[in-house]
N, C-alpha and C positions, 0 to 999 in steps of 0.2 A: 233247220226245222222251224225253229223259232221268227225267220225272215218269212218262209213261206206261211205259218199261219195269220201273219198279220196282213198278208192281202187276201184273206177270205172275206167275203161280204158280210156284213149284218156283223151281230155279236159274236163272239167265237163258242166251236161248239164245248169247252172244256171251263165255260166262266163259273160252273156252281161250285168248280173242285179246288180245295186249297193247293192241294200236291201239287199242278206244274210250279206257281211259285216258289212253293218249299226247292223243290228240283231244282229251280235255276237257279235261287239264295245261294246252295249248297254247293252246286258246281261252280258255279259263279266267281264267290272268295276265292275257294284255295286256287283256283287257275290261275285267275289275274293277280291274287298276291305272287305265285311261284313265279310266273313271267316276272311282273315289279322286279323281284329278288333276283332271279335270272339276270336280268337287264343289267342292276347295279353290280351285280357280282362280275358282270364283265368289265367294267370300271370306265365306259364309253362316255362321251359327253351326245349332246343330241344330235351336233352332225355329223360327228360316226356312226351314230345307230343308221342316221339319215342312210347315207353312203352305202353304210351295208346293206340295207333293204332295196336300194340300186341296185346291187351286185345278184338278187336276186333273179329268178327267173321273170319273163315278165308276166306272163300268165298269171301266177303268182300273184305279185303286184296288182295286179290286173282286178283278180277277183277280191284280193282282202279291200282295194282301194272301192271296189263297186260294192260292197258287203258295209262301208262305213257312208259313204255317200247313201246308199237306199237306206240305211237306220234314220239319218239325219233326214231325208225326206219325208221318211212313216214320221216320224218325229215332230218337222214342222207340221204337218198335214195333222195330225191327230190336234195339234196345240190350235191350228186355226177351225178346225171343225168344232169344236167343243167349245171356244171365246176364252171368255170368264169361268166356266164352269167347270166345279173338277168332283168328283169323287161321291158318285153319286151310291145312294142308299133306296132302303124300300125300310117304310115302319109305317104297320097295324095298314097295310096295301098301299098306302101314300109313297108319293116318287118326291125326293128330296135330291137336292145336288147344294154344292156348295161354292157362291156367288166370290169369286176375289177381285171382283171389281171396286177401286179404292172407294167408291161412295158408298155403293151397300154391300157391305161385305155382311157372309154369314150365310145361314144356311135357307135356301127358298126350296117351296113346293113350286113341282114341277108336272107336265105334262107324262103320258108314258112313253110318248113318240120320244120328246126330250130327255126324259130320262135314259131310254136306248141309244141315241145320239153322243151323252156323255159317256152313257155307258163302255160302249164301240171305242172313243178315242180313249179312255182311260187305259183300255185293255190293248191295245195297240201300244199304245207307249210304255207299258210294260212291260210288252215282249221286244218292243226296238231297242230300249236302254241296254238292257243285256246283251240283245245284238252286238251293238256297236263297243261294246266292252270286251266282249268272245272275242271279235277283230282286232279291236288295238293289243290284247293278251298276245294274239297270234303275230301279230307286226313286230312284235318284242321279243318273241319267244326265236321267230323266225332272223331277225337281224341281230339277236345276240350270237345265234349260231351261226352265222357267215361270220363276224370278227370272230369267234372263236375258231373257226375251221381258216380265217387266212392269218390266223395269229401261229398255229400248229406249221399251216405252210412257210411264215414267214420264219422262222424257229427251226426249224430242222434244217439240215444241210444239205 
């Protein structure tokens, strides 16, 4: 859900409401810490997790590997759409964004076109980050459980 609202056009229509972020905060942690813990509790080093996510279907593979690659793209795409400029605000109707370009760094008034421009990739890569988080959760969650299932086969007689 998250990958398809960030190819909608223009600003998203859910940007006045805090909740989706709270939402994704909250689901966010505890997933990708249990997978983290998952991961280590099966005591793998990285190219066995490797290997087992091999052992996977490929489809599988297929979709989490295209679910990490398109976050990374929304990702570059927002970072080059927007430059310098990240995080934009509105105070007393004035469009402000915040310039990190090493010579004037700080905060400029801005245009409204430009302001919605910042505005757009901010919001995009907030929804890709978590993306691409939910994926590697699931890479983890998913190749701990193949060593665990040829650990069971390897083990029984």
């Amino acid at each position: 859900m998250l990958a398809a609202l960030t190819w909608l056009p223009g600003t998203l229509p859910l940007a006045g409401f805090a909740w989706p972020l709270v939402a994704i905060v909250v689901l966010l942690f505890p997933i990708f810490i249990a997978a983290l813990v998952r991961m280590f509790l099966s005591g793998a080093d990285r190219n066995s997790m490797w290997l087992a996510f091999r052992c996977l279907p490929g489809r599988l593979q297929g979709f989490l590997g295209a679910l990490v690659i398109a976050g990374v793209v929304l990702m570059l795409f927002s970072t080059v759409g927007a430059g310098n400029w990240q995080a934009p605000e509105v105070k007393d109707g004035r469009y402000f964004v915040f310039d990190t370009t090493p010579s004037a760094r700080g905060t400029i008034e801005v245009s409204h076109s430009q302001y919605e421009a910042v505005l757009e990739s901010d919001q995009r890569s907030i929804l890709a980050i978590p993306g691409i988080l939910f994926a590697v959760a699931a890479y983890f969650v998913f190749a701990a459980g193949e060593l665990r299932r040829a650990d069971v086969r390897y083990r029984s007689p």
